[in-house]
N, CA and C atoms as an extended XYZ file, in Angstrom:
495
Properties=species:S:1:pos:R:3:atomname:S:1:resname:S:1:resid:I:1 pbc="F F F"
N       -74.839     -155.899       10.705 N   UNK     1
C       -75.173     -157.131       10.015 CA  UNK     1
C       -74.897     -156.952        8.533 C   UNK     1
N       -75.116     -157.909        7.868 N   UNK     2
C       -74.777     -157.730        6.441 CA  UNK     2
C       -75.952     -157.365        5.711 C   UNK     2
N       -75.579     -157.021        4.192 N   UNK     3
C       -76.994     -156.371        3.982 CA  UNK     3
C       -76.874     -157.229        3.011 C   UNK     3
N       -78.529     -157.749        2.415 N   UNK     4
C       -78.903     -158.806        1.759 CA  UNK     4
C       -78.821     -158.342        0.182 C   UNK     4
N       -78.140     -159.235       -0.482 N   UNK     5
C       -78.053     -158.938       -1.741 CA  UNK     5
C       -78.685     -160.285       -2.478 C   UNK     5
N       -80.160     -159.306       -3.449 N   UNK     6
C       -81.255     -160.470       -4.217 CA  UNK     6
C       -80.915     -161.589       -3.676 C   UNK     6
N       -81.423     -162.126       -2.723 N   UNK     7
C       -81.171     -162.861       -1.716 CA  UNK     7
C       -82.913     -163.136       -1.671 C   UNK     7
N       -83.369     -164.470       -1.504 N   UNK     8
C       -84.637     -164.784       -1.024 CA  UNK     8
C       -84.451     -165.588        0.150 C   UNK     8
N       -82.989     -166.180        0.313 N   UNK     9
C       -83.058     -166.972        1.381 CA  UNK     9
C       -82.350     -166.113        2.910 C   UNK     9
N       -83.420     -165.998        3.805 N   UNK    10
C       -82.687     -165.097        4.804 CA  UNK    10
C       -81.700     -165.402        5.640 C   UNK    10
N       -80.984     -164.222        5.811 N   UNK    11
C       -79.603     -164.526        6.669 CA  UNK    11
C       -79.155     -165.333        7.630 C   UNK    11
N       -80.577     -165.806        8.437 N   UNK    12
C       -80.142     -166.827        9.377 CA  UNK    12
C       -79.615     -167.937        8.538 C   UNK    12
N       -80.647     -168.487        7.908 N   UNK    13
C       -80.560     -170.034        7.299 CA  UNK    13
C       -78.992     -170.116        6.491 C   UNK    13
N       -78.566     -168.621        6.184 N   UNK    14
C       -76.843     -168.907        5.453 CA  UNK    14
C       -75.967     -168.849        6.806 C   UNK    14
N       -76.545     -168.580        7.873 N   UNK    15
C       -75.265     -168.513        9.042 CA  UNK    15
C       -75.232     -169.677        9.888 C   UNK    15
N       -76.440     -170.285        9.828 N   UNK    16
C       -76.490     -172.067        9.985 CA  UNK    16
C       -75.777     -172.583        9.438 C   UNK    16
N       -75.867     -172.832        7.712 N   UNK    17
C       -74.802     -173.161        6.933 CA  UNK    17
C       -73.614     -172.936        6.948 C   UNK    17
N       -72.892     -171.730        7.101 N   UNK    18
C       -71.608     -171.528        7.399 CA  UNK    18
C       -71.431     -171.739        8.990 C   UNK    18
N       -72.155     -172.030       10.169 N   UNK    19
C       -71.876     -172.406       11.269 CA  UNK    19
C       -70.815     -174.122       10.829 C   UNK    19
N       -72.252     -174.521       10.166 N   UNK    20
C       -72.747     -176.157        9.936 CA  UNK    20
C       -71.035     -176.543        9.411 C   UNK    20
N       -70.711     -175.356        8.362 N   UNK    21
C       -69.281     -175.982        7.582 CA  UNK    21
C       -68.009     -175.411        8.418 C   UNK    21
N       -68.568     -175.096        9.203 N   UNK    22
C       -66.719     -174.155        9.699 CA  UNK    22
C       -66.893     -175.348       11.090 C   UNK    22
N       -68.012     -175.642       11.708 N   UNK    23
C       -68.107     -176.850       12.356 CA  UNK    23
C       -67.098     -177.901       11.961 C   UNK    23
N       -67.965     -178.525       11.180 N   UNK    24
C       -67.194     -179.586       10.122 CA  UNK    24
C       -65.890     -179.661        9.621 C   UNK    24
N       -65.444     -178.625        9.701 N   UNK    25
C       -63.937     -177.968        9.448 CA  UNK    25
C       -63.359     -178.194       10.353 C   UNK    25
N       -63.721     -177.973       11.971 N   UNK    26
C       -62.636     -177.737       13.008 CA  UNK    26
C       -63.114     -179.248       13.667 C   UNK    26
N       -63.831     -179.809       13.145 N   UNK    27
C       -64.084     -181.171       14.145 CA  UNK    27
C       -62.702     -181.809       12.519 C   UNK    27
N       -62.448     -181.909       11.771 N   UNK    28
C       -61.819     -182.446       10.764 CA  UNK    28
C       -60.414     -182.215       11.356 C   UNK    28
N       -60.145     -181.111       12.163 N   UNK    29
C       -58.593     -181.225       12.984 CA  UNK    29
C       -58.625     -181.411       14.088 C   UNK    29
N       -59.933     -182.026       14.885 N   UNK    30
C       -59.440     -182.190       16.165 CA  UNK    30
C       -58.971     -183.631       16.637 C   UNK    30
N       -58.614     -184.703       15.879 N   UNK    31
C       -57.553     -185.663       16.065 CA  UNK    31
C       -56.362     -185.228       16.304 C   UNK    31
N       -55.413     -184.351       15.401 N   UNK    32
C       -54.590     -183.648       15.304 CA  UNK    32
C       -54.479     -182.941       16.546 C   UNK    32
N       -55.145     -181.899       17.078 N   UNK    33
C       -55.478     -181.129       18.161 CA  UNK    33
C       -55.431     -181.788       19.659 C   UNK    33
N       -56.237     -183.010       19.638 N   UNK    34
C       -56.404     -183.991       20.836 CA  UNK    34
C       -55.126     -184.143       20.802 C   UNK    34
N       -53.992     -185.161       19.986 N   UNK    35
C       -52.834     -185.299       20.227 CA  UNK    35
C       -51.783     -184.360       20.539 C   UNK    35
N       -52.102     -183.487       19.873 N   UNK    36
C       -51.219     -182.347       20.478 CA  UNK    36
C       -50.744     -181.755       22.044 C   UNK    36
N       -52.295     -181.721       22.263 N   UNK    37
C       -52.851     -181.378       23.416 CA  UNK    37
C       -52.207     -182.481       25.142 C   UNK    37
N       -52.509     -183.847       24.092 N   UNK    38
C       -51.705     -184.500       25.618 CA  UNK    38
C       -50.797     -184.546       25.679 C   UNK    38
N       -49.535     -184.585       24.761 N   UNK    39
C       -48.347     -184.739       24.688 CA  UNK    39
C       -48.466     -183.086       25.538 C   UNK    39
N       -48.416     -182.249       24.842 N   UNK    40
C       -48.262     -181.392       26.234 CA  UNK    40
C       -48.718     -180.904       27.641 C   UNK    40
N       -49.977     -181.191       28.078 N   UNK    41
C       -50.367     -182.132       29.092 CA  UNK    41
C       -49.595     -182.538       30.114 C   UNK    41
N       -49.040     -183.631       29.352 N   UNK    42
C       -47.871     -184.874       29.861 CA  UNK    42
C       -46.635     -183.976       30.695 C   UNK    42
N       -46.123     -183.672       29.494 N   UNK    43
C       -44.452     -182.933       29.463 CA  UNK    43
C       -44.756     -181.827       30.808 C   UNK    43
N       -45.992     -180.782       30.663 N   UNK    44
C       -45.928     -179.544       31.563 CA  UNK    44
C       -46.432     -179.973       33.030 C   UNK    44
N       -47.332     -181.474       33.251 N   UNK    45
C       -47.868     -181.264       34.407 CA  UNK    45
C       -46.822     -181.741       35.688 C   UNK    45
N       -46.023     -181.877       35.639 N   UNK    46
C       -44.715     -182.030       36.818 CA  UNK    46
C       -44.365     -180.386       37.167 C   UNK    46
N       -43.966     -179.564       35.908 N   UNK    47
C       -43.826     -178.275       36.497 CA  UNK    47
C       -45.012     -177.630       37.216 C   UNK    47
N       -46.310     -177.413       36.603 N   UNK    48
C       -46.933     -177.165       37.240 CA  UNK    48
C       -47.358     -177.364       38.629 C   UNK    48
N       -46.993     -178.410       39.049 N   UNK    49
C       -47.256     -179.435       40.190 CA  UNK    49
C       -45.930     -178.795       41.226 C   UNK    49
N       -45.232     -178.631       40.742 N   UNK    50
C       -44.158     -177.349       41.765 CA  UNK    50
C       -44.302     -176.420       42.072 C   UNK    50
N       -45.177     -175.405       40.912 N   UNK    51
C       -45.645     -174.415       41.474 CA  UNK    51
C       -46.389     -173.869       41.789 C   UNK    51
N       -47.439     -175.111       41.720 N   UNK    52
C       -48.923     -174.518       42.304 CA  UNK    52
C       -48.530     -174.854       44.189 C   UNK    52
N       -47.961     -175.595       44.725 N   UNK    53
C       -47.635     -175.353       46.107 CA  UNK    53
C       -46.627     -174.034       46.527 C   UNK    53
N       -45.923     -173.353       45.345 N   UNK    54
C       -45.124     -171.933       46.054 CA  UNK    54
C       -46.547     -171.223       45.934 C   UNK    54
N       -47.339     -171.022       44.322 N   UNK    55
C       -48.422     -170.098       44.371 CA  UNK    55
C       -49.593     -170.308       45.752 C   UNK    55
N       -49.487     -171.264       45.975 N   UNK    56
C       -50.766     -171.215       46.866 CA  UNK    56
C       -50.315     -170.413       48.324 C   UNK    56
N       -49.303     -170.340       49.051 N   UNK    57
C       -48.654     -170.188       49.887 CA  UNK    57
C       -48.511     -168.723       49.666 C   UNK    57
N       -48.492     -167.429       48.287 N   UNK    58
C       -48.637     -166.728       48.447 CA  UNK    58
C       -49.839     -165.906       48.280 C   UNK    58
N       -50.833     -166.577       47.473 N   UNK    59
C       -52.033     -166.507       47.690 CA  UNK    59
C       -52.835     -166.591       48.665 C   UNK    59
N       -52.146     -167.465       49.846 N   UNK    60
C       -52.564     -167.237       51.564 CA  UNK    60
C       -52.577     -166.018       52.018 C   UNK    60
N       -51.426     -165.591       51.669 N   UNK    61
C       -50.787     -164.158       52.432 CA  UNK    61
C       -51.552     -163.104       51.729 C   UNK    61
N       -51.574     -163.314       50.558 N   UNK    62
C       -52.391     -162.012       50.227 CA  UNK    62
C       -53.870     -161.837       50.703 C   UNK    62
N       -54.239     -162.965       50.619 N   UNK    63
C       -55.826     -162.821       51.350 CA  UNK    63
C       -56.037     -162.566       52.553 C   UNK    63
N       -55.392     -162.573       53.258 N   UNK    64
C       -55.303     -161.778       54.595 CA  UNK    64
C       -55.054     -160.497       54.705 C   UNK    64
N       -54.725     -160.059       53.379 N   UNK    65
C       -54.631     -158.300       53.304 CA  UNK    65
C       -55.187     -158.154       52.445 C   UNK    65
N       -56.279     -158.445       51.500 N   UNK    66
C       -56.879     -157.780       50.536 CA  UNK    66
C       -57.874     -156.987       50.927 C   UNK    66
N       -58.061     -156.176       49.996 N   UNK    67
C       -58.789     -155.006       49.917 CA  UNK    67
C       -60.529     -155.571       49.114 C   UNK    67
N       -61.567     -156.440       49.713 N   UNK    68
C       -62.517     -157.221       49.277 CA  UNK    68
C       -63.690     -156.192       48.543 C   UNK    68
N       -63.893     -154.901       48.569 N   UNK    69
C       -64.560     -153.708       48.479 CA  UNK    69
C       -63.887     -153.680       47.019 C   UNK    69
N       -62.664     -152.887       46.898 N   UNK    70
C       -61.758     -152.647       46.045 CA  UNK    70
C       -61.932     -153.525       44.579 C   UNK    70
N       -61.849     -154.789       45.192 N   UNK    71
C       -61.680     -155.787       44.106 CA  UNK    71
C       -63.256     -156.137       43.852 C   UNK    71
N       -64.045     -156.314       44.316 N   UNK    72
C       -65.483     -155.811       43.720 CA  UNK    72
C       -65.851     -155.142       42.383 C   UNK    72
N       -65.165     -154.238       42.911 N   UNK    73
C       -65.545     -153.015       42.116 CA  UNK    73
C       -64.670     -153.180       40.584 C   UNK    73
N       -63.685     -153.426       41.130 N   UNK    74
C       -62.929     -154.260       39.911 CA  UNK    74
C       -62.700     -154.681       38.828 C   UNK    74
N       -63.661     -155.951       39.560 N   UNK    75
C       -64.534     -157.385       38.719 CA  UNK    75
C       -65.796     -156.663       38.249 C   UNK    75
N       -66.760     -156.266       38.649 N   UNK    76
C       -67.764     -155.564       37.856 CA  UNK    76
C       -67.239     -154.305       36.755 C   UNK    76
N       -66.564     -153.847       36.991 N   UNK    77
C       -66.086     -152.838       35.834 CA  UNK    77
C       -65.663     -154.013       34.468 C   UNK    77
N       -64.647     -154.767       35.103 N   UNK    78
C       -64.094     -155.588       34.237 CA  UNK    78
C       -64.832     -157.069       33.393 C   UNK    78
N       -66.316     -156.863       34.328 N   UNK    79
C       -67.256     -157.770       33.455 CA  UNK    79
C       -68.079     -156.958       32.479 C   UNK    79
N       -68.175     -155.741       32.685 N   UNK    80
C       -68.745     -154.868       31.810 CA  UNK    80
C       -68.255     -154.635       30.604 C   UNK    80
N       -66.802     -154.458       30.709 N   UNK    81
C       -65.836     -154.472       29.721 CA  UNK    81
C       -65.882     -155.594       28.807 C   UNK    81
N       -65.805     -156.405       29.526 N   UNK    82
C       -65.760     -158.193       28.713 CA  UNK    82
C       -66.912     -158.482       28.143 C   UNK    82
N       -68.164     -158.047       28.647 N   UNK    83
C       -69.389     -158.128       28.142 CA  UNK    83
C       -69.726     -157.349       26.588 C   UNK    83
N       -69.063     -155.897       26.771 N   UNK    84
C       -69.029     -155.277       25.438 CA  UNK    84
C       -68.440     -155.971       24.413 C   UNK    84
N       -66.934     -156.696       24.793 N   UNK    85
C       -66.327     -157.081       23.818 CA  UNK    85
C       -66.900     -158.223       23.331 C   UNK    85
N       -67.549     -159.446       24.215 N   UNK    86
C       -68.039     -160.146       23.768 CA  UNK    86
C       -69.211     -160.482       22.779 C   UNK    86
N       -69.674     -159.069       22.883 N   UNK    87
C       -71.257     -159.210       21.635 CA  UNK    87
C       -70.745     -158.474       20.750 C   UNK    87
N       -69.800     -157.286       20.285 N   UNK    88
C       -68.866     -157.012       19.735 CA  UNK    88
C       -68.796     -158.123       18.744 C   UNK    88
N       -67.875     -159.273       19.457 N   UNK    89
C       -67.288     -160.213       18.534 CA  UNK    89
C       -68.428     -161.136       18.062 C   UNK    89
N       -69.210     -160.951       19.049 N   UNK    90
C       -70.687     -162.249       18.166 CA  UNK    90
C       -71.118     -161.424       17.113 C   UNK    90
N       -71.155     -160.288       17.118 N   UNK    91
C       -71.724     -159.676       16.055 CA  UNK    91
C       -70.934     -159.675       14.200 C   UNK    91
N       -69.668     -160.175       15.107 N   UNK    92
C       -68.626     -160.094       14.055 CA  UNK    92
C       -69.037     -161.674       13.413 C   UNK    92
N       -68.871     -162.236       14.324 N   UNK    93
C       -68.470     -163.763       13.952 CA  UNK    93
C       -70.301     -164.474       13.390 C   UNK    93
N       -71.303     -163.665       13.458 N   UNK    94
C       -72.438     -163.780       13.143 CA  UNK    94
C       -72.402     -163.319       11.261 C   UNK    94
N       -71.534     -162.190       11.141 N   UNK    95
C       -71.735     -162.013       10.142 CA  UNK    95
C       -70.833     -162.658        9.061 C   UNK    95
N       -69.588     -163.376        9.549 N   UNK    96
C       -68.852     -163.908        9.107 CA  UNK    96
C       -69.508     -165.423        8.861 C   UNK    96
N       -69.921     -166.133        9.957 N   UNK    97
C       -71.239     -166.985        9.476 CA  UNK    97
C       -71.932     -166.991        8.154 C   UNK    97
N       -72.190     -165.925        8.059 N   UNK    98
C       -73.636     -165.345        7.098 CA  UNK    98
C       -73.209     -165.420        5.805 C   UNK    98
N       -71.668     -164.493        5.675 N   UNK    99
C       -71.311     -164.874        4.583 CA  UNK    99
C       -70.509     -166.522        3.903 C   UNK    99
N       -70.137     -167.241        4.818 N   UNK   100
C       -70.026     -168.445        4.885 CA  UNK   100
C       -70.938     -169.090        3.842 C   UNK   100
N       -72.423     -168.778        4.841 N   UNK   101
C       -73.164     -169.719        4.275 CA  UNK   101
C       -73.413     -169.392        3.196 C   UNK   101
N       -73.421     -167.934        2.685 N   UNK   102
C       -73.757     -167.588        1.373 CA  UNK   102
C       -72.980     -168.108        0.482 C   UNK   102
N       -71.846     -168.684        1.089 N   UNK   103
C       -70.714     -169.147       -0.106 CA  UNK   103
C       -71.044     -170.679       -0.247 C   UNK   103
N       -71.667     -171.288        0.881 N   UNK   104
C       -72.160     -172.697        0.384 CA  UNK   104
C       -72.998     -173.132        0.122 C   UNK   104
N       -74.308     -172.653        0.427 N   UNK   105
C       -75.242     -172.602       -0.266 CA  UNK   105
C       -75.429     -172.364       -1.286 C   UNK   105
N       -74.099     -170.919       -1.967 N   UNK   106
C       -74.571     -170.487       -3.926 CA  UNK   106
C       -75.381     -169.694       -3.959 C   UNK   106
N       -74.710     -168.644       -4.703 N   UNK   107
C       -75.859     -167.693       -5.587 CA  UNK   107
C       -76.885     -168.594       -7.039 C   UNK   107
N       -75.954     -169.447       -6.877 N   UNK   108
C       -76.738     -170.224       -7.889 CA  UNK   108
C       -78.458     -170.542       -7.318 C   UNK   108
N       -77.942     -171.112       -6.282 N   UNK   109
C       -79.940     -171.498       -6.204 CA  UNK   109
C       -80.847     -170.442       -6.313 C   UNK   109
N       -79.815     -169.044       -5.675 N   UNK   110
C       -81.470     -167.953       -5.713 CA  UNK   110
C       -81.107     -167.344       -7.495 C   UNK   110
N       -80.244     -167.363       -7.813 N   UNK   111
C       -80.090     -166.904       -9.552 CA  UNK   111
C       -81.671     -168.303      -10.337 C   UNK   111
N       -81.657     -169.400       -9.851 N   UNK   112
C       -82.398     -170.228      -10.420 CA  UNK   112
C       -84.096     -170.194       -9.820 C   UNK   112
N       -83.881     -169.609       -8.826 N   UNK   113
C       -85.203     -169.369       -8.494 CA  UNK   113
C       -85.724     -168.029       -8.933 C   UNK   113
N       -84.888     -166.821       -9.035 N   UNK   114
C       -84.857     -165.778       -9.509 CA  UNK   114
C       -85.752     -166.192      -11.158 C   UNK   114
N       -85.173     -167.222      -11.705 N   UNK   115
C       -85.178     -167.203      -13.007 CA  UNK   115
C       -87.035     -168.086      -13.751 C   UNK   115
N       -86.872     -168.919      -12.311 N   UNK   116
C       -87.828     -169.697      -12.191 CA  UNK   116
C       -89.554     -168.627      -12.023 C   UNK   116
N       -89.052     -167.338      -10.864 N   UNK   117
C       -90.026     -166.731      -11.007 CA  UNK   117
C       -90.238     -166.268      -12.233 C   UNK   117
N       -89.109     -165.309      -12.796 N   UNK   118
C       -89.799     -164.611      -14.091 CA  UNK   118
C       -90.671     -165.342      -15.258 C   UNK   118
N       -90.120     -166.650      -15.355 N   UNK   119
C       -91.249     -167.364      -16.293 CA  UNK   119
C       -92.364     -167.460      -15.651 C   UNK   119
N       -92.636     -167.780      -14.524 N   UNK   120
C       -94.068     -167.621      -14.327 CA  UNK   120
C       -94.612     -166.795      -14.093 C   UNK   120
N       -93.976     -165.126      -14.219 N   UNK   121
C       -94.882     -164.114      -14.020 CA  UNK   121
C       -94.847     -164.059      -15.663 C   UNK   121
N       -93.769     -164.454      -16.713 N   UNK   122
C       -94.290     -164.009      -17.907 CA  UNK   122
C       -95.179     -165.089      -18.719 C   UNK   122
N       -95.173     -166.254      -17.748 N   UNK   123
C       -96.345     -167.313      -18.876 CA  UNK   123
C       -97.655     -166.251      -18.606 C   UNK   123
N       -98.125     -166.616      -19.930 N   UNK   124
C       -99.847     -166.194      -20.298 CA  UNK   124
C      -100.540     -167.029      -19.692 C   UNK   124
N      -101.827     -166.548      -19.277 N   UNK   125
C      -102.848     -166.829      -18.833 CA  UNK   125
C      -103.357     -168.181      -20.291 C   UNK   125
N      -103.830     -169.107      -19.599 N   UNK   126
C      -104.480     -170.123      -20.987 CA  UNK   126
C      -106.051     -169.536      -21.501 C   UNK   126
N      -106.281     -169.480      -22.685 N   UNK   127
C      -107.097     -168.369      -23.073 CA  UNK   127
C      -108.373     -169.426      -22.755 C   UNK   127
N      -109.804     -168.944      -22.797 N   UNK   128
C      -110.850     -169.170      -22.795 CA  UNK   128
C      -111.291     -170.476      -23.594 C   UNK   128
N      -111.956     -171.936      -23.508 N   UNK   129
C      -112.417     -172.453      -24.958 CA  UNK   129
C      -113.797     -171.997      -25.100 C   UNK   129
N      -114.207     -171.869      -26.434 N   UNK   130
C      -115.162     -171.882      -26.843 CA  UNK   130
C      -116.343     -172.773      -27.246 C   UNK   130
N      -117.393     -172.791      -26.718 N   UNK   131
C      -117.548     -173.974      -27.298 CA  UNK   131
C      -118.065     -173.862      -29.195 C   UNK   131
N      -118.454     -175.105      -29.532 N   UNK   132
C      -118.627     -174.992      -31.025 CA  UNK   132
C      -120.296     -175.050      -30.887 C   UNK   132
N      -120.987     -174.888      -32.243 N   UNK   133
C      -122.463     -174.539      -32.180 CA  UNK   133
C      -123.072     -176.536      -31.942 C   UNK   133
N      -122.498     -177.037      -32.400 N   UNK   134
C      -122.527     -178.730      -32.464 CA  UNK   134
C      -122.394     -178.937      -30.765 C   UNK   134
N      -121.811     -178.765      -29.965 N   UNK   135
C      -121.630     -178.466      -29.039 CA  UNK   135
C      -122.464     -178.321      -28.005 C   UNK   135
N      -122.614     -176.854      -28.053 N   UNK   136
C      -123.877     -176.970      -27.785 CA  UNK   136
C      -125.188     -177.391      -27.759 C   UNK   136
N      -125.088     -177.429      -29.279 N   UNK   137
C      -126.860     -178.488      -29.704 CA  UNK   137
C      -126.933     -179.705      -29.118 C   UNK   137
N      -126.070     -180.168      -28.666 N   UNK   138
C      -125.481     -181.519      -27.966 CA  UNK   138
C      -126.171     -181.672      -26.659 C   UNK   138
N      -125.463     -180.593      -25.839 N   UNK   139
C      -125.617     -179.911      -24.563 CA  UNK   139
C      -127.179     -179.676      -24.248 C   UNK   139
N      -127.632     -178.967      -25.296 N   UNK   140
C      -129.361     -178.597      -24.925 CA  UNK   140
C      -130.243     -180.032      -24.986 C   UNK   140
N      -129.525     -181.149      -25.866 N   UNK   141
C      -130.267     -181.960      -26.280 CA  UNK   141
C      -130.130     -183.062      -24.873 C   UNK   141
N      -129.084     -182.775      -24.546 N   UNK   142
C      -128.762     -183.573      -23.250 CA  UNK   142
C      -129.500     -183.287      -21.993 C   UNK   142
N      -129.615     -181.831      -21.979 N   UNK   143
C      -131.086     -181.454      -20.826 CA  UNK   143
C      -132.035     -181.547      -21.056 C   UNK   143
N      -132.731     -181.251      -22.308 N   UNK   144
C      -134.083     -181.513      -22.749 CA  UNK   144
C      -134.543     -183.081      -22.410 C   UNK   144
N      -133.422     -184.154      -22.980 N   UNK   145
C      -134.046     -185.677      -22.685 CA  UNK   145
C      -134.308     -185.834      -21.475 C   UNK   145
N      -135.844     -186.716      -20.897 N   UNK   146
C      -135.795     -186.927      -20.073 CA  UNK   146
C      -134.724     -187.771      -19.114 C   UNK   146
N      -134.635     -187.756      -17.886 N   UNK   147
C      -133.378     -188.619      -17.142 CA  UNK   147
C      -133.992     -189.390      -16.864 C   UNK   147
N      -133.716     -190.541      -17.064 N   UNK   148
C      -134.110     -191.631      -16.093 CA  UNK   148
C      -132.862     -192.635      -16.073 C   UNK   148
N      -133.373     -193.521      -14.670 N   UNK   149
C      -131.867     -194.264      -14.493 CA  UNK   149
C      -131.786     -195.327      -14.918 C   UNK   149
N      -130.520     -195.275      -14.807 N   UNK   150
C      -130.577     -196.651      -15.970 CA  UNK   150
C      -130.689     -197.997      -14.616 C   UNK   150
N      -130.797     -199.048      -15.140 N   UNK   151
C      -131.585     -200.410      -14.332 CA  UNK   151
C      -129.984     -200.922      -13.894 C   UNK   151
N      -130.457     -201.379      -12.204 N   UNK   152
C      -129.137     -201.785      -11.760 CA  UNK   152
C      -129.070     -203.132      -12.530 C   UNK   152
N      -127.573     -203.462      -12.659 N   UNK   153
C      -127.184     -204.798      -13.322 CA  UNK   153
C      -127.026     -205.953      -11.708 C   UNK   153
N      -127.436     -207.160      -12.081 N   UNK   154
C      -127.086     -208.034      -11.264 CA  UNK   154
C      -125.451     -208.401      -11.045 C   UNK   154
N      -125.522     -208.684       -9.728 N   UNK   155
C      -124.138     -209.001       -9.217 CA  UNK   155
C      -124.069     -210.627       -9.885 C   UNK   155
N      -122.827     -211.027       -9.900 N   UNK   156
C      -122.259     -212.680      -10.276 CA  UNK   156
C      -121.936     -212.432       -9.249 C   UNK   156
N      -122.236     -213.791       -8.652 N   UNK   157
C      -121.706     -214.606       -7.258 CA  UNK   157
C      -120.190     -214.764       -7.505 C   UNK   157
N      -120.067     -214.870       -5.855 N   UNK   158
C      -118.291     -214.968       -6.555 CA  UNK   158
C      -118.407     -216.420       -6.293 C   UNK   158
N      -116.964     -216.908       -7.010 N   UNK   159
C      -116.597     -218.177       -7.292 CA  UNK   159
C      -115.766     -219.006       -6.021 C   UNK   159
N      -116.627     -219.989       -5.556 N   UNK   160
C      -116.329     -220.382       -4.364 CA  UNK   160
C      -114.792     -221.402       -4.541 C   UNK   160
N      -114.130     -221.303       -4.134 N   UNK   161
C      -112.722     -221.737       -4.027 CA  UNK   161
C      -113.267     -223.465       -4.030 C   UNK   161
N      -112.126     -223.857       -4.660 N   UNK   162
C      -112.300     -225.556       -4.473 CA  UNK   162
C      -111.337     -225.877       -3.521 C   UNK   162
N      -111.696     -226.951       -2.382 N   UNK   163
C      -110.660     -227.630       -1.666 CA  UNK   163
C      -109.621     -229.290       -2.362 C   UNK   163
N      -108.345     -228.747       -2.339 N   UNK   164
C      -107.445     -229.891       -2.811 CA  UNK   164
C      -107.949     -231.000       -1.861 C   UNK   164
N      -108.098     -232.653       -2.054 N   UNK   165
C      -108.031     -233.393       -1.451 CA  UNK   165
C      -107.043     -234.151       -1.756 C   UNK   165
């Protein structure tokens, strides 16, 4: 895998991104691709159509002499094989992803978050207030008075709507 460089955002979320754009990339030629594709289609399926009736006819014959043990053994060797190569290449094409996304996403955002932390580990703490001696005398004078509550105020009626005649 790739190894993360001052990187806060982890490797998956950049191999989404470069999935997301190399996506976007190959769906952007497949008009191109579709057409391609039937025009030859078109042109090859008459030949084919000739020789899938010689192939089948010798594909009869051989199955009446195959060796069904043999070819077993074969196909499992040869899925084993295919199996290696195949995570092989995911592993490849995972990391090729990764760096993708690192290229569209930007070093810029983690350089700005990078930058974003250090000011807030270097802002200061906001210092203490003090109070003043007025202040206080204020404060004591405010607990000392007795409390009492103050008198509820009367409600005004609300104002009854007039009807247009």
């Amino acid at each position: 895998m790739t190894e993360q460089t001052k990187t806060k955002i982890p490797a998956p979320l950049y191999a989404a991104a470069g999935a997301g754009d190399l996506a976007y990339q190959q769906l952007r030629k497949l008009p191109a691709v579709l057409t391609e594709l039937s025009d030859r289609a078109a042109a090859s399926l008459k030949v084919y159509n000739e020789q899938a009736g010689t192939k089948a006819a010798e594909l009869r014959d051989k199955a009446n002499t195959a060796d069904f043990v043999a070819i077993r053994e074969n196909a499992a060797t040869a899925a084993n094989t295919l199996a290696q190569v195949a995570q092989e290449r995911a592993v490849a094409l995972y990391t090729e992803l990764v760096a993708r996304g690192e290229r569209v996403v930007g070093t810029g955002v983690v350089e700005a978050a990078d930058v974003v932390n250090a000011d807030i580990e270097t802002t200061e703490e906001p210092k203490a207030v003090e109070a003043t001696p007025a202040v206080v005398a204020q404060a004591k004078a405010v607990e000392a008075a007795p409390a009492t509550a103050p008198k509820p105020r009367k409600r005004a009626k609300p104002a009854t709507p007039k009807t247009a005649e």
